[in-house]
N, C-alpha and C positions, 0 to 999 in steps of 0.2 A: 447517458453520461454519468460519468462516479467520480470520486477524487481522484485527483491528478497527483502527478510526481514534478517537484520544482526541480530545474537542471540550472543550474549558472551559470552565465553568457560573458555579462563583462560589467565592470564598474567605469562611470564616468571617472576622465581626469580634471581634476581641481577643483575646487567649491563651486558647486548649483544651486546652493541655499535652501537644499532641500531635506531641513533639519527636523519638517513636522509633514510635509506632503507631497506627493508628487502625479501625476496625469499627464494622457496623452490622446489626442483625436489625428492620428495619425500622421499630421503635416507639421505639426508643432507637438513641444512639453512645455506641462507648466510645473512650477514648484511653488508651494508655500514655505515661511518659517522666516530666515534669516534675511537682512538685507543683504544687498548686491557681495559688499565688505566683509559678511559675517558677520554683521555688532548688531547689539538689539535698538529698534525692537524686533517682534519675532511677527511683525505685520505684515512682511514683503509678500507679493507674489511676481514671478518672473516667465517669461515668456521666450524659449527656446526652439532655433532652427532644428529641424528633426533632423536633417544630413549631414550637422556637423556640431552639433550641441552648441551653435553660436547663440547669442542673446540677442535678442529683439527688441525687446521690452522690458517695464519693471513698474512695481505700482505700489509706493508706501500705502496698504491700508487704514494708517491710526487716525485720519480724521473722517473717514466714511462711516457711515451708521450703522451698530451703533456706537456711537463713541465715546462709551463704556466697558467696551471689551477692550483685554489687553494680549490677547493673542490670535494667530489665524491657524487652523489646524490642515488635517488631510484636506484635499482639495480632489474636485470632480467634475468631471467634463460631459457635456451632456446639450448638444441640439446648438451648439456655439456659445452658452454659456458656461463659466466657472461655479461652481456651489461648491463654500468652504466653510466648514466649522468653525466656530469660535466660541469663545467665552472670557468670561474675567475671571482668569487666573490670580487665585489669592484674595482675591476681593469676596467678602461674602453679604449679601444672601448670594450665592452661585449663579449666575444665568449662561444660558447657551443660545446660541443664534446659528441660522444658515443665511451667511452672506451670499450674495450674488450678482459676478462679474458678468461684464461681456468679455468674451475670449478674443476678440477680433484688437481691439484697445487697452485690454483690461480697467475700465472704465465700470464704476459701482450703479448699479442696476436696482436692486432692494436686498429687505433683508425678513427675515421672518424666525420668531421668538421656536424657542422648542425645549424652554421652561427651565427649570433651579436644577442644572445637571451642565457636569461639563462637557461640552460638546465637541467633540474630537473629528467628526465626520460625515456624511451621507454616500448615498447609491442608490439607485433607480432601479427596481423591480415589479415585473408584476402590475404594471400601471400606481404603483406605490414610490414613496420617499421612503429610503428607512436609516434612522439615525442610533449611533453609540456616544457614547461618554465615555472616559476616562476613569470613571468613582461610581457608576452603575452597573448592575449585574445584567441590565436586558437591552435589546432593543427596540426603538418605535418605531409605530407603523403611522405613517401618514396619505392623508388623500394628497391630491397635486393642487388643493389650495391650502395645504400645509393645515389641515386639521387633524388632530389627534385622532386616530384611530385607536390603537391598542399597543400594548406592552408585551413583549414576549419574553421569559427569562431564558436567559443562555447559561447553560447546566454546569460547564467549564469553570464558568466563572461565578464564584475562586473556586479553585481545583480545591477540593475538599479529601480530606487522611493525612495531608503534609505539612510542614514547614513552612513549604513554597505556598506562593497566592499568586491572586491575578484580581487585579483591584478593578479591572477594565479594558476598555477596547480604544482603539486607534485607528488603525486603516480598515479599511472596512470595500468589499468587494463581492459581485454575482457571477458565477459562473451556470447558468442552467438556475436548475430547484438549490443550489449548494449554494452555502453564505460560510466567506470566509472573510476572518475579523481580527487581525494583529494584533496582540497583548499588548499594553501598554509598555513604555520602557519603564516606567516609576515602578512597574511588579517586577517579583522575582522570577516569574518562567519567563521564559527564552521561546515562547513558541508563537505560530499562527494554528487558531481554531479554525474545524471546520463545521458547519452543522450541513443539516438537511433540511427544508420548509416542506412540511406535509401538511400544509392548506390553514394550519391552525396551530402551528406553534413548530416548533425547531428541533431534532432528534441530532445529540452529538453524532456526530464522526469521526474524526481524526485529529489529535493533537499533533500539530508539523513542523520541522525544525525551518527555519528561520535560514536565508541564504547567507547572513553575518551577524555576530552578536550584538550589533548596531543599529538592525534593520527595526525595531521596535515604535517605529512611528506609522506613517502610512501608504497607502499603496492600492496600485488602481489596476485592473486590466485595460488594455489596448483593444484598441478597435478590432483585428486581425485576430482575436479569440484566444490566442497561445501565447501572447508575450503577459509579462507581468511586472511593473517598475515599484519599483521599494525603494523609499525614501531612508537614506542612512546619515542617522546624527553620526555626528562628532568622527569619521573616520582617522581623523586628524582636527590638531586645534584649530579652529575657526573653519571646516572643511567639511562641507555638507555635502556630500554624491549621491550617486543615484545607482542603484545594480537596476541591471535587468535579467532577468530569469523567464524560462520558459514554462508551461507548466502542459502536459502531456493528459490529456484527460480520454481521447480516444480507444488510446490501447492498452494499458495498464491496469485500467480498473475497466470494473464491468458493473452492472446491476445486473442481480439475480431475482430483482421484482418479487422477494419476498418471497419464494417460491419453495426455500432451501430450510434446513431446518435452521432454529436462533446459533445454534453452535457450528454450524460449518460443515458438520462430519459427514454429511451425507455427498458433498462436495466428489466428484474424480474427474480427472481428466485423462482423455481416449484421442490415440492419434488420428492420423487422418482417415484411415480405414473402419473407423466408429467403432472395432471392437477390443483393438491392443491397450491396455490400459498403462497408461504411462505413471514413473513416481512422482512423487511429492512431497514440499514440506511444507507446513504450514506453521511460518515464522512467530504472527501475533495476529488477535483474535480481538474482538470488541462483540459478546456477543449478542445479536439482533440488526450490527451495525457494520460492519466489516471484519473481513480476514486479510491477510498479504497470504500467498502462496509463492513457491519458487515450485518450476515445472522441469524436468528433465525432457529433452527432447530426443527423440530418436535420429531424427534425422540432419543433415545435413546443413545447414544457415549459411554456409561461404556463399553458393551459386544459386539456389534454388529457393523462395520464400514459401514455408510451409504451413499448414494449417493444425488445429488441433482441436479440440470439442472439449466442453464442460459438461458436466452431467451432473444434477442434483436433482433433489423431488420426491428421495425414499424414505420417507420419516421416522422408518427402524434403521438407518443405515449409521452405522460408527465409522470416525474418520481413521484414515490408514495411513497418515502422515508419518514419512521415515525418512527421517535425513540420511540416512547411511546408505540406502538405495540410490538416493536425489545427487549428492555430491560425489568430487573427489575423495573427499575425507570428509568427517564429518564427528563430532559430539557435544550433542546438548547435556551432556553429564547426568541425564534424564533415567537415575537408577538410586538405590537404596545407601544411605548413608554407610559407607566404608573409609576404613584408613588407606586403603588401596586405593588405587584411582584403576586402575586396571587399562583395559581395551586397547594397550599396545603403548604405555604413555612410560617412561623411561623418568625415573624420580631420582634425582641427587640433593647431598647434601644436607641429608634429614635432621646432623647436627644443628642448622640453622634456624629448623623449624618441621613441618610436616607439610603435605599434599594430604589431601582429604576429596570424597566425595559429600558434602553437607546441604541437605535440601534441595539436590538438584541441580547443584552449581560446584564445581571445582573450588577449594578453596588452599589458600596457599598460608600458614601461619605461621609468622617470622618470630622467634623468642630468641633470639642472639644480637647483638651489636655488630659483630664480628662475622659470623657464620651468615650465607643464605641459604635460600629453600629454593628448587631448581625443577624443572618439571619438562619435556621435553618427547616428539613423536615425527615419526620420522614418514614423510609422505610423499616424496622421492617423484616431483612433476615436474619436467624440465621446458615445455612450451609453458607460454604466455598464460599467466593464470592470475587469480586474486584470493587473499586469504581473508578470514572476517575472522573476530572474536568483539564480543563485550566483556568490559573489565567496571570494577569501582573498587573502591579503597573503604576504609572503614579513617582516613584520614591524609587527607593531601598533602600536609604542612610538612613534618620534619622528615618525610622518607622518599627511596626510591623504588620505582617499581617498573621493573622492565620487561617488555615485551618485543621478544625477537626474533628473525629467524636469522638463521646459519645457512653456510654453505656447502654444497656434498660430502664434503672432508672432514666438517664439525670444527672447521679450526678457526674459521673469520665470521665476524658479523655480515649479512649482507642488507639489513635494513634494523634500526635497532631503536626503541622510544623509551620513554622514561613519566613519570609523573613524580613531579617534586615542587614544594611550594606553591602548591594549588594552581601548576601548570602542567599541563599537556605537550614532551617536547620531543624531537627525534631529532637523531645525531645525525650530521651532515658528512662524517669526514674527521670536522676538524672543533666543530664546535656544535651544541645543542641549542638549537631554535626552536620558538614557542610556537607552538599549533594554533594554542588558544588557552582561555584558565579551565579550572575544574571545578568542582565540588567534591565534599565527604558525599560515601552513599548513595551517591550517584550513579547510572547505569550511562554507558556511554561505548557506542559500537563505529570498534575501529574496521575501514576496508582498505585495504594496502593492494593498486593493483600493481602486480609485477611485468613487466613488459624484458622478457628475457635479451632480446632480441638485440636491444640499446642498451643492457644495462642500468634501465630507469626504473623508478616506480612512482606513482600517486598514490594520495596521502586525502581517505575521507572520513569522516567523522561525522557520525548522526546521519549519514546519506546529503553531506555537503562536502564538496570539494575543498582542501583547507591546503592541500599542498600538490602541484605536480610537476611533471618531467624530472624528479630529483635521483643524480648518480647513488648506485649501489656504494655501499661504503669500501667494500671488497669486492674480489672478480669471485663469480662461480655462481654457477645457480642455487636458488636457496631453497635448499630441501628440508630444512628441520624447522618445526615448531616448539619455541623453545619462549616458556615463563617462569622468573625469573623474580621473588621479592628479596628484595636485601636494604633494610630499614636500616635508617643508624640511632633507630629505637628497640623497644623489642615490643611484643604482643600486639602487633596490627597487622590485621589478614587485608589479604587482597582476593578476589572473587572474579571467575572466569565463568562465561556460560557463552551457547552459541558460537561453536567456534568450528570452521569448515573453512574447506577448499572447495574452490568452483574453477571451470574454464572460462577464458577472458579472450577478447577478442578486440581488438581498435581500429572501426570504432565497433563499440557493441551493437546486437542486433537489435532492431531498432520492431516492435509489436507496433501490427495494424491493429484495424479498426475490427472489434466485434462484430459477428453477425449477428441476425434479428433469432430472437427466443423460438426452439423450437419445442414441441410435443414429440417425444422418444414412441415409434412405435418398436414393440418389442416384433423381431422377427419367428419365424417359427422352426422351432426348434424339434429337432430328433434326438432323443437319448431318453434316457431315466426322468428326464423333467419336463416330457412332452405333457402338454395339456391335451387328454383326447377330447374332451368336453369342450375346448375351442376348435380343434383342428381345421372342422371344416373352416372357419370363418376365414383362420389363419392361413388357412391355401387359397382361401380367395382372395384375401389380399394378397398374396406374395405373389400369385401367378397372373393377377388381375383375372380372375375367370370368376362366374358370378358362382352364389352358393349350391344352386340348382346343382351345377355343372361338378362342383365339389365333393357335394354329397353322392351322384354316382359315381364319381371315384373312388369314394367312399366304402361304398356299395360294392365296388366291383373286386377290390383289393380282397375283402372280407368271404367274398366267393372265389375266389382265384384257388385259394387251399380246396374246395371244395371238391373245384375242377378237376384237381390231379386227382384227388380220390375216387375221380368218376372213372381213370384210366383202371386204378386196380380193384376198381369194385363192379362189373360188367355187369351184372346179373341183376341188379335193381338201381337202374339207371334214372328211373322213374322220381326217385324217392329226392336224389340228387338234384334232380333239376328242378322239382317243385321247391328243395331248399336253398338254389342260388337265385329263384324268382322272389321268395319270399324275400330272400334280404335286395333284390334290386327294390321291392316296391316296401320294403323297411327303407331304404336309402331314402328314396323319392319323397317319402312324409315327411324323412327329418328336414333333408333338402328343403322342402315350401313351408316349413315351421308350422309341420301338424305333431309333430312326436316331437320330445325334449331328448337333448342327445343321451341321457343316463338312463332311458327308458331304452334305447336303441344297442346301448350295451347288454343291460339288462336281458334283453330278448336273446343277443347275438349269444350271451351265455346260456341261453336255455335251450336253443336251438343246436347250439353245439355238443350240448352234454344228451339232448334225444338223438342226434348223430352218431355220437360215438356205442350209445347203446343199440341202437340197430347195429350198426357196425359189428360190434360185439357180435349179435345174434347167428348174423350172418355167416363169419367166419367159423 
């Protein structure tokens, strides 16, 4: 098992009160946070039909123990009891408690201290409790009579070089060896962490977008190992829902058990015939910790489910990652600082500003009020397909910045976005609707998939679905890539990187499950790169014959030249055949591992050069 990839399913309709937590033991959900009404306090926990999200039940916690706390946090299901976070918010010295219901009543059971820290959550692993706070960097480890064990710091937190922070943790969840811990909503990332437990402390892994910018509370796995429920404040006023999400851990990711180098590069993948090597790209890297790869496949996906093989393990080997192999189109602007942009990319309106190649990243720089800077490439794919780029701005507020494609003709929009006033928005037609907000400086990877067929397209951001089934604004397929700043300031760039065409298919094909790690034996090989100094071994393996049997092959191959010599040399036949005895019973030593095979060359060359001197004599 490795990290998974969350997909979005569906959001509950109308408040579930589940503004701080939510859980499920598969016949029921519960929620913590808000009561039934939405009004505080934030003590409620509720008790929901699994078939039809009706309510069951409900259980003001404020006068259960203890009662000094003024809030209940993520909530946790576990052997038919509830175990919920809490603490007293605002109140100081700090304390955090794990309350515990019976799930069957919701009916208060005990409680137990877990010290001057606010206490946001638990989960069961490992025959352990283990708890986060909201204002702490680590998590604890406890036995099951809720003794301290130890503290473990989680590396994420706070994300350190930035602006942004992360004061703490919230929901909190096990999948396998992997701990994965929702940022708190009071910070400023937007994401869930994931670590690794290697026996004695926690190796990041992945920082992961969030299924809405709401979900920053808590969240539990399902009994059924693939569902994931996320508790979402505020989706509306007084309106606490609940998403559910899947999370794919099977086929996506893989472990490579540390096998591979810390960088990746040794990394290729080989189709089914184990020796065709397929392309690659290899998007983003964490190195010792994960890569993402995109793989080009050769064959088929509509009818047929195909295999493919990984191969790492060379510890000289540098990776071969080439988007331009891998896609339809493809550029990471992954080239030396130019005014040109080059590689086929059609630049207008340099009145407005310039196109630049700048550290690796296309960048677009507006110095007109008036004038824009226009950039555009023409990639002419008329089935169903998806395009990606990442964009940021060096400033949200006063400008616009558009990113779009065209249709065959070059004359109509066929899907067209904009960022202005620190929103994220795409034209519908008739009017611009917000995706989501934004930030300065920020990196943010737009996937637009195009569904030619209905004239629709979806609309993802960060690898979360934010818009779909939406009409093309015009008729016609859209073949141009075309970016676009036009500020109603001047001197703010805009920055493009990662930007490619791929094939799309609905639904997409869907990766099984890894097989089990193997050992590569290398086959044996004839050319310039034979090893004679393995051969025998190597024909015993390939042909399953033992080495014995090898090595008079060996043997025999090495006299066969002999032979024919023996037809044009009549007269001293003698000579010949004591020289093709010698190398059968040379074969036979090396054969039973009395001769080293470099001695057995060795010989075969001296042997050969007293041959050719008699030879000589003779004639």
């Amino acid at each position: 098992m490795a990290v998974g990839n969350f997909s979005f399913v569906s959001r509950t309709g109308a408040d579930k009160g589940a503004n701080q937590g939510v859980a499920s033991d598969g016949s029921y959900y519960y929620t913590a946070g808000a009561a039934p009404a939405g009004a505080d306090p934030y003590e409620y926990i509720q008790k929901f039909n699994a078939s039809d999200w009706s309510q069951v039940a409900s259980h003001n916690c404020t006068l259960d123990e203890p009662t000094d706390k003024t809030q209940v946090n993520n909530i946790y299901h576990k052997d038919g009891y509830l175990y919920l976070g809490a603490n007293n918010y605002n109140i100081y010295p700090i304390e955090g408690w794990i309350v515990v219901y019976d799930a069957s009543d919701l009916s208060f059971v005990e409680y137990h201290s877990v010290g001057e820290r606010e206490c946001e959550g638990c989960a069961y692993y490992g025959g352990y409790w283990w708890v986060i706070a909201g204002n702490v960097e680590y998590i604890t480890q406890y036995d099951t009579s809720w003794n301290e064990i130890a503290t473990y710091t989680l590396s994420y937190c706070p994300h350190q070089g930035t602006a942004r922070y992360c004061t703490g943790y919230q929901g909190v969840m096990w999948i396998d060896n992997f701990l994965y811990v929702n940022i708190h909503d009071s910070s400023a990332e937007d994401f869930l962490d994931c670590y690794q437990w290697t026996g004695s402390g926690f190796t990041a892994v992945k920082r992961m977008v969030r299924p809405s910018i709401n979900c920053g509370q808590g969240l539990s796995l399902d009994p059924d190992g693939e569902t994931v429920w996320w508790a979402e404040r505020s989706y509306g006023v007084d309106d606490h829902r609940v998403i559910k999400t899947t999370i794919d851990t099977s086929g996506y990711a893989v472990s490579l058990e540390q096998h591979c180098r810390t960088d990746f590069g040794d990394v290729r993948f080989v189709d089914d015939d184990g020796i065709t090597l397929l392309s690659y790209w290899m998007e983003e890297k964490q190195d010792g910790v994960y890569a993402d790869f995109w793989v080009e496949i050769h064959d088929s996906l509509s009818y047929t489910n195909q295999s493919i093989y990984a191969y790492y393990g060379n510890p000289t080997a540098t990776t071969t990652s080439y988007g331009f192999n891998t896609f339809l189109f493809f550029d990471d602007f992954n080239r030396a600082n130019n005014p040109i942009v080059g590689l086929g990319w059609s630049e207008f309106d340099e009145l407005g500003g310039t196109n630049s190649i700048s550290n690796y990243m296309l960048k677009q720089n507006d110095i007109s009020i008036t004038e824009n800077v226009e950039i555009e490439h023409y990639y002419n794919y008329t089935s169903n397909h998806a395009y990606v780029f990442k964009v940021r701005t060096t400033d949200c507020t006063p400008d616009i910045y558009m990113m779009t494609t065209l249709n065959q003709y070059k004359t109509d929009h066929v899907t067209f976005y904009k960022i202005e006033t620190d929103l994220l928005q795409f034209f519908n037609g008739t009017a611009y609707t917000t995706i989501q907000t934004v930030e300065d400086n920020t990196w943010y990877k737009i996937e637009t998939y195009l569904d030619n067929a209905n004239d629709e397209y979806t609309i993802w951001v960060d690898d979360v679905e934010q818009v779909s089934d939406e009409s093309y604004i015009n008729a016609g397929y859209p073949e141009y890539l075309s970016y676009t700043t036009a500020t109603n300031d001047q001197n703010w760039q805009t920055y493009y990187d990662n930007v490619y065409v791929r094939k799309r298919v609905d639904p997409e094909p869907v990766h099984g499950t890894w097989g089990a790690e193997q050992i590569y034996t290398e086959p044996p090989i004839v050319g310039p790169d034979v090893n004679l100094v393995e051969l025998p071994v190597q024909l015993a393996e390939h042909w399953g014959i033992s080495s014995f049997a090898a090595g008079i092959f060996m043997s025999g191959l090495l006299s066969f030249g002999f032979l024919l010599a023996l037809l044009l040399i009549p007269k001293k036949p003698s000579i010949l055949a004591t020289m093709i005895v010698g190398f059968c019973v040379l074969g036979f030593c090396i054969a039973i591992g009395w001769l080293p095979y470099w001695i057995m060359l060795l010989i075969s060359l001296l042997i050969a050069a007293i041959y050719a001197s008699t030879i000589k004599k003779m004639m």
